[in-house]
CHARMM-style PDB file with segment names, atoms N, HN, CA, C and O in Angstrom:
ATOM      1  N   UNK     1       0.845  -1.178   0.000  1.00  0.00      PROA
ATOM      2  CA  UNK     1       0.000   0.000   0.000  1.00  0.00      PROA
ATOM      3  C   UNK     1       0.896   1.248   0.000  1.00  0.00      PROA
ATOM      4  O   UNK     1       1.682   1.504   0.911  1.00  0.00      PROA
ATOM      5  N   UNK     2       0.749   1.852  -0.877  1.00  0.00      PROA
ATOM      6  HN  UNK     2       0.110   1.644  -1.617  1.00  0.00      PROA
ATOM      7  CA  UNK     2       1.882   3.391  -1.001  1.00  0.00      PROA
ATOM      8  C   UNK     2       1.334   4.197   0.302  1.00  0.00      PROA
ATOM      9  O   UNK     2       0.355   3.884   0.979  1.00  0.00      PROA
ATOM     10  N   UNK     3       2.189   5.298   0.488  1.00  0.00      PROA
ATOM     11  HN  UNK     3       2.984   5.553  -0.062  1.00  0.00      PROA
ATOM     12  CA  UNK     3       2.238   6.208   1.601  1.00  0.00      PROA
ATOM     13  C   UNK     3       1.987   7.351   1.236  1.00  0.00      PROA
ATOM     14  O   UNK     3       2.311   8.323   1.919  1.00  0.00      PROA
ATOM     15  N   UNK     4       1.540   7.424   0.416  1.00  0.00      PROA
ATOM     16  HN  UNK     4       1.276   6.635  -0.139  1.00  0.00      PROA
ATOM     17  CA  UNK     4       0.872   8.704  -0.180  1.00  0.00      PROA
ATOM     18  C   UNK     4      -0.334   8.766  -1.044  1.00  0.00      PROA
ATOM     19  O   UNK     4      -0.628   7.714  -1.612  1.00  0.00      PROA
ATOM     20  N   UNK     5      -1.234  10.005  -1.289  1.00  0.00      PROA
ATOM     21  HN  UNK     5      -0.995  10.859  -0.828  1.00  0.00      PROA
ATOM     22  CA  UNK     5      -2.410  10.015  -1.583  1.00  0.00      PROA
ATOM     23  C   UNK     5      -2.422  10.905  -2.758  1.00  0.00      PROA
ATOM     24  O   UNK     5      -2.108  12.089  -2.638  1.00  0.00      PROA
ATOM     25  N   UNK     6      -2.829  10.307  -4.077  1.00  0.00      PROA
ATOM     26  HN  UNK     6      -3.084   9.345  -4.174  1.00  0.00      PROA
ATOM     27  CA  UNK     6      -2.727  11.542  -4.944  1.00  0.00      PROA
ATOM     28  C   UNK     6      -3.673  12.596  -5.277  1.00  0.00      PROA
ATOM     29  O   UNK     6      -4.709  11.938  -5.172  1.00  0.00      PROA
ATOM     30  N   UNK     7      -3.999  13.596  -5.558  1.00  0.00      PROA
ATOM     31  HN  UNK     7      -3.158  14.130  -5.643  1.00  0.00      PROA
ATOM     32  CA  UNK     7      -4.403  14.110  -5.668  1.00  0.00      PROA
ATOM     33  C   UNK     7      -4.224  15.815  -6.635  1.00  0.00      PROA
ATOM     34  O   UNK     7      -3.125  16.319  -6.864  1.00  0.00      PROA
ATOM     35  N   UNK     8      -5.383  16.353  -7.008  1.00  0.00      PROA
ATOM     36  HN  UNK     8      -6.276  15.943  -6.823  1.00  0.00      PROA
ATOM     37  CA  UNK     8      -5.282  17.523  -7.523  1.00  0.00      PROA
ATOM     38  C   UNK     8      -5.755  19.012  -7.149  1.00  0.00      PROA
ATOM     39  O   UNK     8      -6.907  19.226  -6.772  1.00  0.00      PROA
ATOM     40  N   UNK     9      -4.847  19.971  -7.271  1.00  0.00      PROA
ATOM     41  HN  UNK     9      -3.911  19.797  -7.578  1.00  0.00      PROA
ATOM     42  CA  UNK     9      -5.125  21.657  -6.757  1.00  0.00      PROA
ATOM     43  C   UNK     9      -6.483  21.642  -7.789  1.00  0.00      PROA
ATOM     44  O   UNK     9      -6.433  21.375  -8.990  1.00  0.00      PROA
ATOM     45  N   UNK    10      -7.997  22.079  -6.840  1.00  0.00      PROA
ATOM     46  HN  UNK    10      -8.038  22.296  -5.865  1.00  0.00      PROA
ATOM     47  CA  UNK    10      -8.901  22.188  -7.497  1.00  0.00      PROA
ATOM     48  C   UNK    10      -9.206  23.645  -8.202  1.00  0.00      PROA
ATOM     49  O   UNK    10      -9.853  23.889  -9.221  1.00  0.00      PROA
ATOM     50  N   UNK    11      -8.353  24.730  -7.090  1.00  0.00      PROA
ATOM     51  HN  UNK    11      -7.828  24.532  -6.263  1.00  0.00      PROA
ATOM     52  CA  UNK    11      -8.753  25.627  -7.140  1.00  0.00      PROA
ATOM     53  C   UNK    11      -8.137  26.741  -5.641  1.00  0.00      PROA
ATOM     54  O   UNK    11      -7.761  26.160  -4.623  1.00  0.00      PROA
ATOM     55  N   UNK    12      -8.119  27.888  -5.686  1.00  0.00      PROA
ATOM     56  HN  UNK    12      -8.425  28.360  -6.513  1.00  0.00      PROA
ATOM     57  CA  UNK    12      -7.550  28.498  -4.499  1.00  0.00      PROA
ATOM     58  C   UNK    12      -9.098  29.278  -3.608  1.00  0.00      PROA
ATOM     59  O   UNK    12     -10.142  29.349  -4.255  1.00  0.00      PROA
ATOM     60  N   UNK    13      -9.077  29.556  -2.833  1.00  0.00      PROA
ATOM     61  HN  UNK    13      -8.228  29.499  -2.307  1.00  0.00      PROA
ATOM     62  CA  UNK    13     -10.019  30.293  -1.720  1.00  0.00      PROA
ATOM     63  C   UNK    13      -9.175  30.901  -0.774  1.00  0.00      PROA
ATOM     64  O   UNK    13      -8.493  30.163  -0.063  1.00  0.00      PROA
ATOM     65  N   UNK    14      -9.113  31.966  -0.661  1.00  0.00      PROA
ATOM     66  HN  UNK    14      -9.667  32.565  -1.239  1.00  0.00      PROA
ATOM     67  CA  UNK    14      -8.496  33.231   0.298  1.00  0.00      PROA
ATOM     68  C   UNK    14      -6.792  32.576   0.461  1.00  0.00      PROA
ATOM     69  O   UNK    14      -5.891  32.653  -0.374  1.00  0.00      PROA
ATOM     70  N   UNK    15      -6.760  31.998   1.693  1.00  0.00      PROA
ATOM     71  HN  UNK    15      -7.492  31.935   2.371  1.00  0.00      PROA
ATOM     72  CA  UNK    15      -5.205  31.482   1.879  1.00  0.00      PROA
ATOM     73  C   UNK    15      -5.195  29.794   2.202  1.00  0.00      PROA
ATOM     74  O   UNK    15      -4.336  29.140   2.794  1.00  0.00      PROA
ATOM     75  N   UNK    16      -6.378  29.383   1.633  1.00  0.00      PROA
ATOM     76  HN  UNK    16      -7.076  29.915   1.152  1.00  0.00      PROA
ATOM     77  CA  UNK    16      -6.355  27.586   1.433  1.00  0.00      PROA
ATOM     78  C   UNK    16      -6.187  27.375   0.074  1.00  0.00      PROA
ATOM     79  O   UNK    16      -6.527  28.266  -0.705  1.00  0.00      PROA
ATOM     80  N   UNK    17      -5.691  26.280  -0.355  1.00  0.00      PROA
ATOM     81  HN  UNK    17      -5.415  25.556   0.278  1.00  0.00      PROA
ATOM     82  CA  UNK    17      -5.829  25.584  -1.658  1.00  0.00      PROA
ATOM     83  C   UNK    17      -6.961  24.423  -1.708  1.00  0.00      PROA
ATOM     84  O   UNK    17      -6.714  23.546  -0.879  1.00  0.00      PROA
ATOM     85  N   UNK    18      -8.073  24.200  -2.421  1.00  0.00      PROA
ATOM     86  HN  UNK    18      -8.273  24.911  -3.095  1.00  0.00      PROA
ATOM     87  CA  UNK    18      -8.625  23.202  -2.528  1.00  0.00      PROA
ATOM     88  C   UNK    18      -8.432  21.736  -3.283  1.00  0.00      PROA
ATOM     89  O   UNK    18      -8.610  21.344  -4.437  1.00  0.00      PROA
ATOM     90  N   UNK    19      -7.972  21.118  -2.028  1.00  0.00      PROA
ATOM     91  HN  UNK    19      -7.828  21.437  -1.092  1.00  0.00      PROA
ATOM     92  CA  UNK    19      -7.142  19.723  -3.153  1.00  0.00      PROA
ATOM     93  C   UNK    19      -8.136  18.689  -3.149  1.00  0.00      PROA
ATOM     94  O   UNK    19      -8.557  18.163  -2.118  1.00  0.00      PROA
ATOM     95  N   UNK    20      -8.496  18.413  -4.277  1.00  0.00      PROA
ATOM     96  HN  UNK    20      -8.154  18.840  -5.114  1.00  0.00      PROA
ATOM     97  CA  UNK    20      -9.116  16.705  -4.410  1.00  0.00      PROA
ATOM     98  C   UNK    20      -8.775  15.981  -4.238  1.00  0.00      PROA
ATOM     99  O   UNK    20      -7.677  15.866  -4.783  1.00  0.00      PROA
ATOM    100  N   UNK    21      -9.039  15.229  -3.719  1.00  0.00      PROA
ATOM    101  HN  UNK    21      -9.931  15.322  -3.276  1.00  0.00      PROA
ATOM    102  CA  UNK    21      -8.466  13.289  -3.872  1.00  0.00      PROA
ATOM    103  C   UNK    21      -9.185  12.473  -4.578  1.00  0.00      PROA
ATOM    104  O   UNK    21     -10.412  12.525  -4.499  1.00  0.00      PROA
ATOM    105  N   UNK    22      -8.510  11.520  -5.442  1.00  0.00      PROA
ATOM    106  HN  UNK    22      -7.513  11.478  -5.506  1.00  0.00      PROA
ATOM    107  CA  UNK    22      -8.619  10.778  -6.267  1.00  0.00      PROA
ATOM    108  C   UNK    22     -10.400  10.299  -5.691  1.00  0.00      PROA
ATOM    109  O   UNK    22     -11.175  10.879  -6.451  1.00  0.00      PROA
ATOM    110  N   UNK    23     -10.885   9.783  -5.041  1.00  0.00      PROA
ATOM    111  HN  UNK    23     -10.255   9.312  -4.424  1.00  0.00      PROA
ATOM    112  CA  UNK    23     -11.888   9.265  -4.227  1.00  0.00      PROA
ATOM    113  C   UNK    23     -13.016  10.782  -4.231  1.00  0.00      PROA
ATOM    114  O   UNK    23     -14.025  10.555  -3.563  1.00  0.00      PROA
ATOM    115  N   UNK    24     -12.986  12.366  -4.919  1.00  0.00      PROA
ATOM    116  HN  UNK    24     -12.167  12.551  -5.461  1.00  0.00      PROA
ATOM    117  CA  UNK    24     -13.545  13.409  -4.936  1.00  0.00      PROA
ATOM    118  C   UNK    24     -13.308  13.842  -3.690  1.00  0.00      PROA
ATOM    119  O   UNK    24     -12.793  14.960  -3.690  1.00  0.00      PROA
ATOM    120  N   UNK    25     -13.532  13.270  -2.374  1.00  0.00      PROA
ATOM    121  HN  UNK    25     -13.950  12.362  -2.375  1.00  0.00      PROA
ATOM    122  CA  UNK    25     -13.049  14.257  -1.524  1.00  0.00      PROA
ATOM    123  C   UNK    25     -12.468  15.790  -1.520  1.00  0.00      PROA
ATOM    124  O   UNK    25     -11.956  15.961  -2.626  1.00  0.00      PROA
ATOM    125  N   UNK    26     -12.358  16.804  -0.837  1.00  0.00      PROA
ATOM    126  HN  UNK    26     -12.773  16.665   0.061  1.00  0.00      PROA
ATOM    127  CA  UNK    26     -12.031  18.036  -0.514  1.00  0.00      PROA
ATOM    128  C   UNK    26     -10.762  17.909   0.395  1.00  0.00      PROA
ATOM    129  O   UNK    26     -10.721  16.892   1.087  1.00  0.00      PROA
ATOM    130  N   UNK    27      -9.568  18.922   0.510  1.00  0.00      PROA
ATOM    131  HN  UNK    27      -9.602  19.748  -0.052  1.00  0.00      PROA
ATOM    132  CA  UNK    27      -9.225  19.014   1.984  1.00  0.00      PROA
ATOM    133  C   UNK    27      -8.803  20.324   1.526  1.00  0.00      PROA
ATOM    134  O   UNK    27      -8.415  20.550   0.380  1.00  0.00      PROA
ATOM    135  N   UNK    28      -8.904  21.293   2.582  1.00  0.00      PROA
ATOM    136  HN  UNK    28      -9.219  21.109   3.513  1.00  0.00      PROA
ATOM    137  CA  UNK    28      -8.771  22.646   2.644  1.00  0.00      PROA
ATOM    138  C   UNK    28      -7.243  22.550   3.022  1.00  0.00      PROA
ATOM    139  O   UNK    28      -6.992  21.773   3.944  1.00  0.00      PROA
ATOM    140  N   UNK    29      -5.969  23.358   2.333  1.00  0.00      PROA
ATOM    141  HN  UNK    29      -6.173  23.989   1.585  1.00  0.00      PROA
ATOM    142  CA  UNK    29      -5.080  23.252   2.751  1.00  0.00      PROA
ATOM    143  C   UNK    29      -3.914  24.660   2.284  1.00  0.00      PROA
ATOM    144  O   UNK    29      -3.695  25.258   1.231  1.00  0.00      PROA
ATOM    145  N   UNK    30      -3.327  24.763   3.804  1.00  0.00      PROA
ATOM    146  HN  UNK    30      -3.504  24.277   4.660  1.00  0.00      PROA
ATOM    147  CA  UNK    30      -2.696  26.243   3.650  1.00  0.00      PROA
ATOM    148  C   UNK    30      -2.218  26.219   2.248  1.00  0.00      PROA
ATOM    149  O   UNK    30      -1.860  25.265   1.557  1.00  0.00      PROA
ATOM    150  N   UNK    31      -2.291  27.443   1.994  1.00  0.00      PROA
ATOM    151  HN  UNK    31      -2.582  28.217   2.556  1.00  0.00      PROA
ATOM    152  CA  UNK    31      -1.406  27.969   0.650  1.00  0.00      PROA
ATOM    153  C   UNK    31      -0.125  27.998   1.182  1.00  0.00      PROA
ATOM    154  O   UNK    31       0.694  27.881   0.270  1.00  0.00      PROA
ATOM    155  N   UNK    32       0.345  28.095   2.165  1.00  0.00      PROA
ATOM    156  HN  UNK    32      -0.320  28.190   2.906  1.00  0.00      PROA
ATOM    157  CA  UNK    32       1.697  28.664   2.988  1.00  0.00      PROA
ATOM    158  C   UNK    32       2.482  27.330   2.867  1.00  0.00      PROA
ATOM    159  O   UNK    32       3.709  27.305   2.957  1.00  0.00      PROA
ATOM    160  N   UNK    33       1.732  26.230   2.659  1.00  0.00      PROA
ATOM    161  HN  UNK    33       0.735  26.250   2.586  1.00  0.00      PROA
ATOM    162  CA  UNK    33       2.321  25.012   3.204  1.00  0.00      PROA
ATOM    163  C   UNK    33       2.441  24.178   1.992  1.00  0.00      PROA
ATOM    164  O   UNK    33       2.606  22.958   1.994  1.00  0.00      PROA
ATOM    165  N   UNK    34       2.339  24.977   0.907  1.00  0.00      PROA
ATOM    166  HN  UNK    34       2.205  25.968   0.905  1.00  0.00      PROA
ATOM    167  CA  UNK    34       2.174  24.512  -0.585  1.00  0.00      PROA
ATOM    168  C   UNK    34       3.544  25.042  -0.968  1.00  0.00      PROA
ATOM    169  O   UNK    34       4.213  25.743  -0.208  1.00  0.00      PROA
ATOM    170  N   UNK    35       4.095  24.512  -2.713  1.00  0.00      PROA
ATOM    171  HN  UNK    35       3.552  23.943  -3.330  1.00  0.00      PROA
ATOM    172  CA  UNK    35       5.396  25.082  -3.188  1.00  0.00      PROA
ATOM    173  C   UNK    35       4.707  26.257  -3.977  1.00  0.00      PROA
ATOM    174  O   UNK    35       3.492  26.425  -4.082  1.00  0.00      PROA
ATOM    175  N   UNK    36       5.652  26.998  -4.485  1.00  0.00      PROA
ATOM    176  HN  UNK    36       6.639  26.862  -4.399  1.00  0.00      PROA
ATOM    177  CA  UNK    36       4.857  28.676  -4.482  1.00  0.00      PROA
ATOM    178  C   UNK    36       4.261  28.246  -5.983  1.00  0.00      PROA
ATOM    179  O   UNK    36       3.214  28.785  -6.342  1.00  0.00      PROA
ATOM    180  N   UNK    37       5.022  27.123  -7.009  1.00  0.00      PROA
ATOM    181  HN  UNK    37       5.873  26.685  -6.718  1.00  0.00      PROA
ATOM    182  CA  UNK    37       4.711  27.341  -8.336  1.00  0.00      PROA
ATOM    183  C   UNK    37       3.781  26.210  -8.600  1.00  0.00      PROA
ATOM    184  O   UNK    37       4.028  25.571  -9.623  1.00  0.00      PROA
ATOM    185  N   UNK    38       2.757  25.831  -7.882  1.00  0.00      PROA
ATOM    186  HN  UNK    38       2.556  26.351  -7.051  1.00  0.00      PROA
ATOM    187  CA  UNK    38       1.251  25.316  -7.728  1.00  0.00      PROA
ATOM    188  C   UNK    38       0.481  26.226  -8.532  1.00  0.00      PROA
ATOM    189  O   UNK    38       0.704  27.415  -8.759  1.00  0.00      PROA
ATOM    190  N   UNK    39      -0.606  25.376  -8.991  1.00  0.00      PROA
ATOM    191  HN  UNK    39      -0.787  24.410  -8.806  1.00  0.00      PROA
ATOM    192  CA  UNK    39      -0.871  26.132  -9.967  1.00  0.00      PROA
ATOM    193  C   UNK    39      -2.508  25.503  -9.908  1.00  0.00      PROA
ATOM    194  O   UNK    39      -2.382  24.350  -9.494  1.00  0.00      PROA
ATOM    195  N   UNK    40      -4.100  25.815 -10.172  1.00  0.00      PROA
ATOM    196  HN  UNK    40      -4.203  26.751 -10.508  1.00  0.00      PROA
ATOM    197  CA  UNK    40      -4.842  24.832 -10.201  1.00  0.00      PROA
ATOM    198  C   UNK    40      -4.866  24.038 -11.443  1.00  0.00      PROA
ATOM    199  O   UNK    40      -4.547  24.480 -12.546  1.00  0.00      PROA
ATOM    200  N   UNK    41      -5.390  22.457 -11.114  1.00  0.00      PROA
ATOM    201  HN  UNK    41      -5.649  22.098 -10.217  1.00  0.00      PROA
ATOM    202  CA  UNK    41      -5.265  21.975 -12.317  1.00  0.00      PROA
ATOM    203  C   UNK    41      -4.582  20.667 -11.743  1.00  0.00      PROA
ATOM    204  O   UNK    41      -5.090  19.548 -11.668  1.00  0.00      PROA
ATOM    205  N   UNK    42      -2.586  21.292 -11.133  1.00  0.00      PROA
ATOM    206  HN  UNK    42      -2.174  22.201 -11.194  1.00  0.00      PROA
ATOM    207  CA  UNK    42      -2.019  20.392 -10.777  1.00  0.00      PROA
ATOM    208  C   UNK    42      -2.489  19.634 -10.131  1.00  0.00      PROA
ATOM    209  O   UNK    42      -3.361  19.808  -9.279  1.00  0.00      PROA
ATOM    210  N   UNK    43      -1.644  18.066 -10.648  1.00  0.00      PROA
ATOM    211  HN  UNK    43      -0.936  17.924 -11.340  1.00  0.00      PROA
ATOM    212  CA  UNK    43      -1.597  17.092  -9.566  1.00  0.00      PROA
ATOM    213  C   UNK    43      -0.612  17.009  -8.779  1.00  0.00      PROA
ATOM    214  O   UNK    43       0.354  17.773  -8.795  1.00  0.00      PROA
ATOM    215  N   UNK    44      -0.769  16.110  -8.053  1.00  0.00      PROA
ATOM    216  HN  UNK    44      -1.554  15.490  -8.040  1.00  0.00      PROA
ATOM    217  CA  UNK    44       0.310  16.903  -6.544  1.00  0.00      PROA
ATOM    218  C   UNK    44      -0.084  15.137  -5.726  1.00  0.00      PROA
ATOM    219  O   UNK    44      -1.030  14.402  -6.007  1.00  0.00      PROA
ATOM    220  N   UNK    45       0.879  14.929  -4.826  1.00  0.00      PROA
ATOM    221  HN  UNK    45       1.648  15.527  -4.597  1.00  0.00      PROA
ATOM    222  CA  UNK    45       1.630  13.479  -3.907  1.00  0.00      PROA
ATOM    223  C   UNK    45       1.006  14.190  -2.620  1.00  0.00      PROA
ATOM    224  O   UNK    45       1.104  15.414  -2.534  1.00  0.00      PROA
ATOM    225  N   UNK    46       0.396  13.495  -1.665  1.00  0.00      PROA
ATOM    226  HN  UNK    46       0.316  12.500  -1.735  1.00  0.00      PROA
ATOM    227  CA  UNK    46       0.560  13.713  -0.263  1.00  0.00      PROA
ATOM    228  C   UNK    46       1.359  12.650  -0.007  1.00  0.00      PROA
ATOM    229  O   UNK    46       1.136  11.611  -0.628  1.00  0.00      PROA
ATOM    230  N   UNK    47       2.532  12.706   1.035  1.00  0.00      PROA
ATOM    231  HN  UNK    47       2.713  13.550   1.540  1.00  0.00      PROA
ATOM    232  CA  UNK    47       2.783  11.638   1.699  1.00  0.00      PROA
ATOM    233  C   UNK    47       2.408  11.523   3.107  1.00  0.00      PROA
ATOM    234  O   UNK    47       1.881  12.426   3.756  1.00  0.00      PROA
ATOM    235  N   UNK    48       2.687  10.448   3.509  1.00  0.00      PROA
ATOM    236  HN  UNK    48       3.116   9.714   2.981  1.00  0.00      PROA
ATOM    237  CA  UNK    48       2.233  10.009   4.719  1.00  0.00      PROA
ATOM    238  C   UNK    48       3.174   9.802   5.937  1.00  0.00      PROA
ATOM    239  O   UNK    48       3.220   8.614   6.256  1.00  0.00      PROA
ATOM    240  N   UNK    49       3.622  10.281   6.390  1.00  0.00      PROA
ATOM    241  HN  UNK    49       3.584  11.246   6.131  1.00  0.00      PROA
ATOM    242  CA  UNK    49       4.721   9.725   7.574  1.00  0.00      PROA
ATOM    243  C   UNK    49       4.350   9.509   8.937  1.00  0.00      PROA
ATOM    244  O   UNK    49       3.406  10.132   9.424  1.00  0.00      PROA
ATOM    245  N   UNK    50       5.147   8.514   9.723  1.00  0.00      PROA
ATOM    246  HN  UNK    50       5.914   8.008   9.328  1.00  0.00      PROA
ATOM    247  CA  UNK    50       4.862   8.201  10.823  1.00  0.00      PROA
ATOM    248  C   UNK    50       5.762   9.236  11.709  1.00  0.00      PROA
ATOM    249  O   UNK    50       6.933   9.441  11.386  1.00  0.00      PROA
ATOM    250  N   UNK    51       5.128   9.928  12.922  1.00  0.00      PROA
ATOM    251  HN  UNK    51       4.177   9.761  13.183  1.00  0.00      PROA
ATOM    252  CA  UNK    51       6.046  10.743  13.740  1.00  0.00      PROA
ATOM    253  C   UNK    51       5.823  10.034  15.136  1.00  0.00      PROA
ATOM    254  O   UNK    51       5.062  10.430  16.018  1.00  0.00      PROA
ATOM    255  N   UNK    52       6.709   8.800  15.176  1.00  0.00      PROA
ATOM    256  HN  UNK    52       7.328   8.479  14.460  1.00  0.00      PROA
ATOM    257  CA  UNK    52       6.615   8.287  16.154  1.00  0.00      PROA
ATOM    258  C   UNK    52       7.515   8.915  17.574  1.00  0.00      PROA
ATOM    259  O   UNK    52       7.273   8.527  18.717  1.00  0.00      PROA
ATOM    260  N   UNK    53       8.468   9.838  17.268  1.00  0.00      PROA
ATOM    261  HN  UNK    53       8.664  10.152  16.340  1.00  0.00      PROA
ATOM    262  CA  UNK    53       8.534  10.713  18.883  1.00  0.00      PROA
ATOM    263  C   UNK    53       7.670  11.360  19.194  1.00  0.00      PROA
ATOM    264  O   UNK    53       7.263  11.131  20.332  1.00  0.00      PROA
ATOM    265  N   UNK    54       6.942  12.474  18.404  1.00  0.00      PROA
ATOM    266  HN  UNK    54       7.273  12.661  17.479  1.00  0.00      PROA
ATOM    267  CA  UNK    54       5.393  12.835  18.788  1.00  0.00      PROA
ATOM    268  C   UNK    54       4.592  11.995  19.489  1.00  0.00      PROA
ATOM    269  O   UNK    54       4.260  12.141  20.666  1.00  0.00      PROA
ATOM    270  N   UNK    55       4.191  10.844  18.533  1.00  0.00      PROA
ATOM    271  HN  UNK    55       4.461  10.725  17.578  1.00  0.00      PROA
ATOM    272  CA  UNK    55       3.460  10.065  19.123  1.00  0.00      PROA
ATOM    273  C   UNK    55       3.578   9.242  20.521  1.00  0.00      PROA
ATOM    274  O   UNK    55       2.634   8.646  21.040  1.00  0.00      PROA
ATOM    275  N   UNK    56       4.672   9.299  20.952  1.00  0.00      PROA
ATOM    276  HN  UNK    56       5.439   9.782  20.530  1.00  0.00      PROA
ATOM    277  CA  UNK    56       5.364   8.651  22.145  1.00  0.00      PROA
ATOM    278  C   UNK    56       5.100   9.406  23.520  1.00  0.00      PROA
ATOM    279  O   UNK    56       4.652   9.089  24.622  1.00  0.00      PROA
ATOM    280  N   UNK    57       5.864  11.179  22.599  1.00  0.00      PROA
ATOM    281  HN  UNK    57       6.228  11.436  21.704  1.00  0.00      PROA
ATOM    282  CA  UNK    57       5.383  12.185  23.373  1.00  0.00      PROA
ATOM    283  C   UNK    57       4.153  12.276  24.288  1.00  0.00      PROA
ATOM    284  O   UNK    57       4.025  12.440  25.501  1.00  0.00      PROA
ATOM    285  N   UNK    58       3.153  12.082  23.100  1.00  0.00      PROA
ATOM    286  HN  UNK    58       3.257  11.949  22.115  1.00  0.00      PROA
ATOM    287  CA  UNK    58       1.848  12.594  23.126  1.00  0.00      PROA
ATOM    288  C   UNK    58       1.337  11.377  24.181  1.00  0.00      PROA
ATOM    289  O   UNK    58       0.405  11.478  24.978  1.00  0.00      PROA
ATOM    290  N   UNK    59       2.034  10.426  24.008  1.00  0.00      PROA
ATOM    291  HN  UNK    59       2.791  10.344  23.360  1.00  0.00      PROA
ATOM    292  CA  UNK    59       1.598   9.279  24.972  1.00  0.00      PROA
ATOM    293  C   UNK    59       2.012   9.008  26.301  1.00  0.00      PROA
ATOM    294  O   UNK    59       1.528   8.185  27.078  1.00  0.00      PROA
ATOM    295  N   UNK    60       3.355  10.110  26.553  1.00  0.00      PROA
ATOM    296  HN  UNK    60       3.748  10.778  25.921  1.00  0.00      PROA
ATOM    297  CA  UNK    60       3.764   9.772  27.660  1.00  0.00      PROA
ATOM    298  C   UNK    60       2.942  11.265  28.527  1.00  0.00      PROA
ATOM    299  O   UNK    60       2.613  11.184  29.710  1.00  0.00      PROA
ATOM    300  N   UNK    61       2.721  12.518  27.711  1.00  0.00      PROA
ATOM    301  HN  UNK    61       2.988  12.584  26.750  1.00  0.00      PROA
ATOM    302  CA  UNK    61       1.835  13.332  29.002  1.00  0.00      PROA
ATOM    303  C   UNK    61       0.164  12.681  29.242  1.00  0.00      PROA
ATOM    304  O   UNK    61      -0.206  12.780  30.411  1.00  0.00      PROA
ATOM    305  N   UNK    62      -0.791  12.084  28.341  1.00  0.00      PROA
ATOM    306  HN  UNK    62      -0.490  12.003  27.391  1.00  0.00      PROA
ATOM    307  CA  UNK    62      -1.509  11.582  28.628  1.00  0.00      PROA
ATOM    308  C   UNK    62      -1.443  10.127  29.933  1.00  0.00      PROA
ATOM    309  O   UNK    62      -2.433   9.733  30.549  1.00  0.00      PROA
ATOM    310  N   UNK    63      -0.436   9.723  30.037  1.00  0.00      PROA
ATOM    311  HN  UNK    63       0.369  10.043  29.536  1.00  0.00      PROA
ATOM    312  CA  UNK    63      -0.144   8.471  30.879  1.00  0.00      PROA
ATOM    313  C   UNK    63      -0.278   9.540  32.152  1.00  0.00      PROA
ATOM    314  O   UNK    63      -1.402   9.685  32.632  1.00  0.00      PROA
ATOM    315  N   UNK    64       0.687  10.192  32.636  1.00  0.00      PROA
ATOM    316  HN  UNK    64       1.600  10.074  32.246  1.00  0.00      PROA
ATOM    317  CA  UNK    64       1.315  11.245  33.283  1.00  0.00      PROA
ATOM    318  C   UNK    64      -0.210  12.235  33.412  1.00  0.00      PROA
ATOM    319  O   UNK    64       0.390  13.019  34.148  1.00  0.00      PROA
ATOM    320  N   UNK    65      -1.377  12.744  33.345  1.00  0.00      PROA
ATOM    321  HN  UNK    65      -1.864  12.107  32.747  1.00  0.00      PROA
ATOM    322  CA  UNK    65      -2.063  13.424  33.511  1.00  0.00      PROA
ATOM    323  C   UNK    65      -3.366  12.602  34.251  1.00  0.00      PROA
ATOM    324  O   UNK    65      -4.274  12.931  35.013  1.00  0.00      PROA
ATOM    325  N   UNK    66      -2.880  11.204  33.509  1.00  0.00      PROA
ATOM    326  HN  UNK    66      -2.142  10.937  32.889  1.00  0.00      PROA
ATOM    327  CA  UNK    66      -4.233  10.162  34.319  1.00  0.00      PROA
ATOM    328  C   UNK    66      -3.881   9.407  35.207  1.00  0.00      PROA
ATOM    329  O   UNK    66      -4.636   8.580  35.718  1.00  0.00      PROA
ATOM    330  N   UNK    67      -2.226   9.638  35.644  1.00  0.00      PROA
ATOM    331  HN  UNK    67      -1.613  10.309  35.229  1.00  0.00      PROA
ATOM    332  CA  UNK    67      -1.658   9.002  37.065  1.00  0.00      PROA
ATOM    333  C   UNK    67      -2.276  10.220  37.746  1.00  0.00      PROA
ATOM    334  O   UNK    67      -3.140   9.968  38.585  1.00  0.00      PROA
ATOM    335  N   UNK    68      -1.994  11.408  37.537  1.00  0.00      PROA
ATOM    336  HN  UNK    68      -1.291  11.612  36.856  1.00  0.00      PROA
ATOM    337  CA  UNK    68      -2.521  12.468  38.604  1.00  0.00      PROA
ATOM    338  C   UNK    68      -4.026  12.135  38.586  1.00  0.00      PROA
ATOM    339  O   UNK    68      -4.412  11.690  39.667  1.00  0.00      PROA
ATOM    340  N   UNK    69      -4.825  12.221  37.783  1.00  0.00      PROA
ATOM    341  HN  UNK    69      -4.512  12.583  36.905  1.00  0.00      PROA
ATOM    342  CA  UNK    69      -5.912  12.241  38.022  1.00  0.00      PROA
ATOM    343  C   UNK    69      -6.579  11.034  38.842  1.00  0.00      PROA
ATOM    344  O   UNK    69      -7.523  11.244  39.602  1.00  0.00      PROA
ATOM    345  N   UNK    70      -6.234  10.228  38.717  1.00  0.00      PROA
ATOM    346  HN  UNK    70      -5.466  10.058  38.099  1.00  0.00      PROA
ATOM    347  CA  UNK    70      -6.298   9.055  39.393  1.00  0.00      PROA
ATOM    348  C   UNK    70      -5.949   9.177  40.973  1.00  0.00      PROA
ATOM    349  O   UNK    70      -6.716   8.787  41.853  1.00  0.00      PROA
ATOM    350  N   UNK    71      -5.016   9.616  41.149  1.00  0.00      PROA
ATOM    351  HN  UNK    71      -4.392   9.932  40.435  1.00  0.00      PROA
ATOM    352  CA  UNK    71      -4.647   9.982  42.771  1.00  0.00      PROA
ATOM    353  C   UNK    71      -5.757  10.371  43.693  1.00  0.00      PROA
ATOM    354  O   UNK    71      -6.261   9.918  44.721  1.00  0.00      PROA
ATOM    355  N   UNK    72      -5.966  11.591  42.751  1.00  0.00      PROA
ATOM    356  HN  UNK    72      -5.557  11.959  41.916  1.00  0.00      PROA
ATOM    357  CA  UNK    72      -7.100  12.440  44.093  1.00  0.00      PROA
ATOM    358  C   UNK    72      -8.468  11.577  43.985  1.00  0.00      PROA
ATOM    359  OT1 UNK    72      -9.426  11.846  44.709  1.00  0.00      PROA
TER     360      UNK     72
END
């Protein structure tokens, strides 16, 4: 299964780009976070990555917030 989702710039709205996915879907997505020479029309790769220190992160203050809570 690839790690990325393809899709096309449908169109721009204020400071989102409207990208399709193959499946019609929508996703509203910064212009800021796009390469500047996007254009509508294009097709365009999402990839997918795993951020497993985040995720670890994110798992060790939730552990850590429900030992406290648990106490009282």
């Amino acid at each position: 299964m690839p790690n990325y989702l393809e899709a096309t710039i449908d169109r721009f709205e204020d400071d989102y780009a409207v990208v399709k996915l193959e499946d019609g879907q929508t996703i509203d997505w910064p212009v800021q976070n796009l390469p500047e020479d996007l254009a509508e029309g294009d097709a365009i790769k999402i990839y997918i990555g795993e951020r497993r220190e985040e995720t670890e992160d994110m798992a060790e203050k939730a552990r850590a917030i429900l030992k406290e809570l648990l106490k009282k």
